[in-house]
LOTOR-243711 format. One line per field, with one value per residue (C-alpha): residue number from 1; residue in three letters; x, y, z. Coordinates in Angstrom, 2 decimals, m for minus. Each point is the difference from the previous one (the first is absolute). Example, Ala and Ser with C-alpha at 12.3 -4.5 7.8 and 13.67 -1.06 7.14 Angstrom:
BEGIN
k 1,2;
r Ala,Ser;
px 12.30,1.37;
py m4.50,3.44;
pz 7.80,m0.66;
END
This chain:
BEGIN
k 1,2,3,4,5,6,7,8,9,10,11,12,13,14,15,16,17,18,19,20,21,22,23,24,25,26,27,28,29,30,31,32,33,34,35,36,37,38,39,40,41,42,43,44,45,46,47,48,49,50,51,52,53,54,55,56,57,58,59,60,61,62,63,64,65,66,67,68,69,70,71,72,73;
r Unk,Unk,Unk,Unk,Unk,Unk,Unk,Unk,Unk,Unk,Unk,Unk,Unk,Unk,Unk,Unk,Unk,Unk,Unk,Unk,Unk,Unk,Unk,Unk,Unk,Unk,Unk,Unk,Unk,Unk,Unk,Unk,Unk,Unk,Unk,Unk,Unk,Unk,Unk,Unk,Unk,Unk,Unk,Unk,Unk,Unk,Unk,Unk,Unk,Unk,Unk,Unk,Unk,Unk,Unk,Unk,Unk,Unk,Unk,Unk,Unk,Unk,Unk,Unk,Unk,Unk,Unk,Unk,Unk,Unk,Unk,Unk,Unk;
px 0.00,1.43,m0.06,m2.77,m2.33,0.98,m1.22,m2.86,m1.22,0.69,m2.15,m1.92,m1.20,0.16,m2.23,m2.63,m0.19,m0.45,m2.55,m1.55,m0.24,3.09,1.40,4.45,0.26,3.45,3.78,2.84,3.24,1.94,3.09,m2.60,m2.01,m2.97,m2.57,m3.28,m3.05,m3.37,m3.58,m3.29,m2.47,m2.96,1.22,3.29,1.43,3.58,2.44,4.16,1.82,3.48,1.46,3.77,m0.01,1.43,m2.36,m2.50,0.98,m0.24,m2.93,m1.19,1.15,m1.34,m3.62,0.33,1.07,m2.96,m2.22,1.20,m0.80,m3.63,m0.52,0.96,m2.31;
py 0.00,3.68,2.48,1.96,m3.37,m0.04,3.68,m0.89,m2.83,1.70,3.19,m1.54,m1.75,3.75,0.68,m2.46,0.38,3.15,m0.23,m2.38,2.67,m0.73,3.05,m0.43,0.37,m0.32,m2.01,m0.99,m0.46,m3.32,m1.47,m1.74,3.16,2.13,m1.65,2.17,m0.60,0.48,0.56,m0.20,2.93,m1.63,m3.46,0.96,m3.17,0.52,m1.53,0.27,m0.22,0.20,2.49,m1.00,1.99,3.84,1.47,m1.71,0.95,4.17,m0.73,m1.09,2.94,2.56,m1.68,0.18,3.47,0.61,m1.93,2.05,3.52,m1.39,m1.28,3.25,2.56;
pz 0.00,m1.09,2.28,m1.58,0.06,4.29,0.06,m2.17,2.04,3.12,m1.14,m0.76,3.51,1.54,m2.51,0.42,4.06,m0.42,m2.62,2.43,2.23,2.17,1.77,0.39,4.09,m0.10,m1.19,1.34,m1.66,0.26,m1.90,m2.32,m1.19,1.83,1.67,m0.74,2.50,m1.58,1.74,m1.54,0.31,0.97,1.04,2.37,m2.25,0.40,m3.12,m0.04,m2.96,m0.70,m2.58,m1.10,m2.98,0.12,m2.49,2.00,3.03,m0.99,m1.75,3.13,2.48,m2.58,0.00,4.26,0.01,m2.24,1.65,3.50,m1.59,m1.00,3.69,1.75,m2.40;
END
């Protein structure tokens, strides 16, 4: 797998949590990549993925900064 198909495929399951309706309540960075904790809207369903990708990894911080300025207006 390139490492445009990891970023894809890694995107990609951001994407669809969040399309879910998954809010991002947090990461934490290990050795292995960024742990991102999820939490459903409604539900309180928590997911964790794992993000080893860089590109995937800023795409990720940039959609939780956004998702931050949304939450505080």
């Amino acid at each position: 797998m390139t490492s445009y198909d990891a970023y894809q495929s890694e995107k990609r399951q951001v994407d669809d949590l969040v399309k879910e309706g998954y809010i991002i309540t947090g990461s934490k960075g290990t050795l292995d990549g960024d742990v991102v904790d999820f939490e459903h809207k409604k539900t309180s369903d928590k997911k964790s993925i794992r993000l080893t990708n860089p590109d995937s990894r800023k795409y990720f911080a940039t959609l939780y900064i956004k998702q931050q300025k949304q939450r505080r207006k």
